[in-house]
N, C-alpha and C positions, 0 to 999 in steps of 0.2 A: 645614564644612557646604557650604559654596561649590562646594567641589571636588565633593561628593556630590553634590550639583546637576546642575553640569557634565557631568560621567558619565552621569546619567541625562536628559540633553538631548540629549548625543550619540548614544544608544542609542534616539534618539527619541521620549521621552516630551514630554510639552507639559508644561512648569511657570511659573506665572507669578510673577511675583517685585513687591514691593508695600513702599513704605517704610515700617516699621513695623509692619505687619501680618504679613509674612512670605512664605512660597512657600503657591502651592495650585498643585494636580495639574488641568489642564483637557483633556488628551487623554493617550492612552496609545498606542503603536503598535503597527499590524499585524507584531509580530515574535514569532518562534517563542522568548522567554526563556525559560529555566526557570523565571523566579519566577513568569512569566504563567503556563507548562503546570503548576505545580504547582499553583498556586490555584484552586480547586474540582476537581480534579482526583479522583477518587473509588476509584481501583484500589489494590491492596495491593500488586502485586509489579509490572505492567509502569507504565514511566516515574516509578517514584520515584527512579532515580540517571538524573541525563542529564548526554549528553555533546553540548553545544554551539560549533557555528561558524557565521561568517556566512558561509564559505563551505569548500568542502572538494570531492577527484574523486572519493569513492565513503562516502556513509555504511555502506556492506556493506563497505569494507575496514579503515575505523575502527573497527567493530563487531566484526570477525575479530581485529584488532589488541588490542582492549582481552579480547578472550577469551582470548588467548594468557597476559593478565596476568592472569586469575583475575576479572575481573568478572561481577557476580553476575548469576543470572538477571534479564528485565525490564530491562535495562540499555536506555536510550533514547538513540540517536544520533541528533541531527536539525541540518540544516542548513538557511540561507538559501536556498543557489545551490549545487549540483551541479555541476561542471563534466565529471566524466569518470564517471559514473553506466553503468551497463550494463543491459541487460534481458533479456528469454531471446533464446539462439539469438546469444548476442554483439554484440546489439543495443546504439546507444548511447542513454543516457537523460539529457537534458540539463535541469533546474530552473532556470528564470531567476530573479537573485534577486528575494526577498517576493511571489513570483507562486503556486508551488507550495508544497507540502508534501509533502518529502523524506526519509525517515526510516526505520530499521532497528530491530529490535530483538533481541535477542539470547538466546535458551532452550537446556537443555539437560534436553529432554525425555527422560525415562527408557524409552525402546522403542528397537527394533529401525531400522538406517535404512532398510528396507522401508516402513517406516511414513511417513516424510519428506513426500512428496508429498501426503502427507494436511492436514499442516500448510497450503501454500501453498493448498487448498483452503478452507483453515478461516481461514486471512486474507483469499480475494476474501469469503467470508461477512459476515465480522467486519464490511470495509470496506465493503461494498453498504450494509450495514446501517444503518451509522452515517450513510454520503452518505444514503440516503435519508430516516432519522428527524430530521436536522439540515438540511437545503436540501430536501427534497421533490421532488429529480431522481430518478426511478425507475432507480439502474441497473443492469444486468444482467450478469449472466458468460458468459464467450464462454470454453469449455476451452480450458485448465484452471482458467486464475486472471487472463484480462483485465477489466477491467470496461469494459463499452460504452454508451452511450447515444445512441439513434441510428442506432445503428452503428456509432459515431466511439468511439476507445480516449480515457476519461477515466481511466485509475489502472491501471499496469505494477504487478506483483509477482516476485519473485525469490528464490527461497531456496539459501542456498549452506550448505554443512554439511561440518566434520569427523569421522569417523567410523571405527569400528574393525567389524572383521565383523558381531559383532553387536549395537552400541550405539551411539547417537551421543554422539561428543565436544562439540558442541557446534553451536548449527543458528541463523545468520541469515539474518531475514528482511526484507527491503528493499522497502519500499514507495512508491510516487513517487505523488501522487496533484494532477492538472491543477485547481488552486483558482482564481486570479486573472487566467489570461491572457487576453488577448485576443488576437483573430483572429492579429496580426500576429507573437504572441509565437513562432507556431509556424514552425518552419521551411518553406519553398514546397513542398516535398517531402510535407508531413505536413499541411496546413492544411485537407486532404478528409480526412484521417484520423483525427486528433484534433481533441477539445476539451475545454472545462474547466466546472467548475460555475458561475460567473460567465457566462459564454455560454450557457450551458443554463436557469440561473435568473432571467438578467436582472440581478443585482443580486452583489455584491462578498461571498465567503463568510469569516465570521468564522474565520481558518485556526488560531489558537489552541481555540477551540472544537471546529472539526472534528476537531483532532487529539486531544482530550481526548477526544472521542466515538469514536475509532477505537481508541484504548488501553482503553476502558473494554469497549467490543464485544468485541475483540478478548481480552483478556482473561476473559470470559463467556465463548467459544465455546472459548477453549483448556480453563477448567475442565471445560464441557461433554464435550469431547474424550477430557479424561483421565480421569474419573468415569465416562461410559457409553460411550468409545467414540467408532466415526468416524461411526454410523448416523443421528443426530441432522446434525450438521454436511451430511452428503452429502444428505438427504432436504429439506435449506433450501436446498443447494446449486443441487437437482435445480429447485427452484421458481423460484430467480432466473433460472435459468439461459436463456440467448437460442441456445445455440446444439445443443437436443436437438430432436426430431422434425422435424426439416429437412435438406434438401439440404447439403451442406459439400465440401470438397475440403480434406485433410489433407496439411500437405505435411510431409515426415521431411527428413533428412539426408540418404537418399539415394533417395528417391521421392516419388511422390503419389499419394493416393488421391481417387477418389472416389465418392460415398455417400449414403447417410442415417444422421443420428449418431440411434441409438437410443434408445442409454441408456447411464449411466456404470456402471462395477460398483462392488461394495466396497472396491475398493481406488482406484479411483479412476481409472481406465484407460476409455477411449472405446470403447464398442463400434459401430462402423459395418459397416451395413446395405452391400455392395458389389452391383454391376446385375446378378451372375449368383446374387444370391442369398444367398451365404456371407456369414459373419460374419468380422469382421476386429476381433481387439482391439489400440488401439495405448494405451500406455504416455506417449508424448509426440509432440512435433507441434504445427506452428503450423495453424488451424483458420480458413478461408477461407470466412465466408457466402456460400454462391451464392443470389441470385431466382430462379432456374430449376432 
C-alpha cells in the first residue's frame, strides 16, 4: 500500500496519511492522467485509449507512430510539455510543461483526401466551442483553423494525413491549445501575439476538464460531419469566424495577396474580394488582419 501511495504523491496527488486511521485524498493535481481524462469523461470512440507523457517533441509524430501499429480510431495522444511541437507553414509550437494542453488524435475517416481540410476546420469548431462553453472567453477563427482572441493566437491546429489517391490511410490531428500561461511563458517574439485562457479569463482553467470538453465537441461535430456532411460544420464555421467581411492580406508560399475575404466555399477555400475587382480563390495561406 505504501508504495501505491508513493506513486500517487509523486504523480501529485495530495494524500494525507493519519495513525490508525489511514490515507485520505486532500488534493488532486492539475495533470493531464488518463484516470483523471477518463473519469466523467462522456465520448464512445475519441479518448477512450490514451497514449500519455509528461513530456515528448511532437504528439502528431507519436500519433503517426502508433498508426503505423494499427491503433484504433479516437486514439488520444496527450502530453505535459511539447518540446519540438510544429504548426502550419513549419512553424514551431512549443507547450511548457502543466501550462498548455497539447494533444492529437488520430481518425481514419472513410472519404476522399479532398475532403482533409474539411476536418482541420471541424476541430477550430469543435475547439471554439468547448473554450467558450467551459471558460466563457469568446474565441474566434482566423482561416482556416487559428483560434484568436483579441487578436492574439490562443489554440494552433495541424492535420497531417497518410493517404492513397483516393482514400485516407489515416489523418492526425494536433491540437496545442494556450490554457495556463502567463505573460512571461511566451517567448519576447510572440508576447503581442499570443495568449492564453488563464490571461483572458482572470483565473487558472481546469485543463482536465477542458480537454474532456474538446474530445466530447469534437466528437459531436465529427459525427455531425459524417451523417450530413461539411454544410452544418462550415455554416458554425462561418459564424465564429473573425476573419470574413474584412480587410486581410493573405500571404502563400510564394506571394501576397491583398483583399477582402468574402466568404469561404464548400470546400473550404477563402474567397477574396482583390482592389481591381476579381475574385481570387486560395486553398491555403497564412491570413494577416489589417485595421485599414
Amino acid at each position: 500500500m505504501w508504495k501505491h501511495i508513493q506513486t500517487l504523491r509523486e504523480e501529485g496527488y495530495v494524500i494525507d496519511a493519519r495513525p490508525r486511521t489511514g490515507y485520505r485524498l486532500t488534493g488532486i493535481p492539475d495533470r493531464l492522467l488518463p484516470a483523471e481524462i477518463r473519469d466523467g469523461l462522456s465520448t464512445r470512440v475519441m479518448g477512450r485509449e490514451i497514449d500519455y507523457s509528461a513530456e515528448t517533441a511532437s504528439t502528431n509524430e507519436v500519433a503517426k507512430e502508433r498508426a503505423s501499429k494499427g491503433a484504433k480510431e479516437g486514439l488520444l495522444v496527450v502530453a505535459e510539455e511539447q518540446t519540438g511541437g510544429k504548426g502550419r507553414l513549419g512553424r514551431q509550437w512549443h507547450t511548457p510543461r502543466y501550462k498548455g494542453i497539447c494533444f492529437s488524435l488520430l481518425l481514419y475517416p472513410p472519404v476522399n483526401p479532398s475532403r482533409a481540410s474539411q476536418l482541420t476546420m471541424l476541430a477550430a469548431v469543435s475547439l471554439a466551442s468547448a473554450i467558450r462553453s467551459e471558460t466563457g472567453v469568446e474565441a474566434g477563427i482566423k482561416w482556416p483553423n487559428d483560434l484568436l482572441v483579441r487578436g492574439r493566437k490562443i489554440c494552433g491546429i495541424l492535420a497531417e494525413l497518410s493517404a492513397e489517391v483516393d482514400r485516407i490511410g489515416h489523418l492526425v490531428i494536433g491540437m496545442g491549445i494556450n490554457a495556463n500561461q502567463d505573460h512571461g511563458d511566451f517567448p519576447e517574439e510572440l508576447q503581442d501575439k499570443a495568449t492564453s485562457l488563464k490571461l483572458e479569463s482572470g483565473r487558472a482553467v481546469p485543463r482536465v476538464r477542458l480537454l474532456q470538453a474538446s474530445l466530447e465537441s469534437f466528437e459531436r461535430w465529427y459525427g455531425v460531419w459524417m451523417e450530413q456532411g461539411f454544410e452544418s460544420v462550415l455554416a458554425t464555421w462561418k459564424q465564429m469566424s473573425v476573419s470574413l467581411n474584412c480587410p486581410v492580406r493573405i500571404h502563400t508560399l510564394d506571394k501576397s495577396w491583398d483583399g477582402w475575404a468574402e466568404t469561404v466555399d464548400s470546400d473550404g477555400a477563402l474567397l477574396l474580394r482583390l482592389p481591381d475587382g476579381s475574385l481570387q480563390r486560395l486553398v491555403s495561406g497564412e491570413v494577416s488582419l489589417r485595421l485599414t
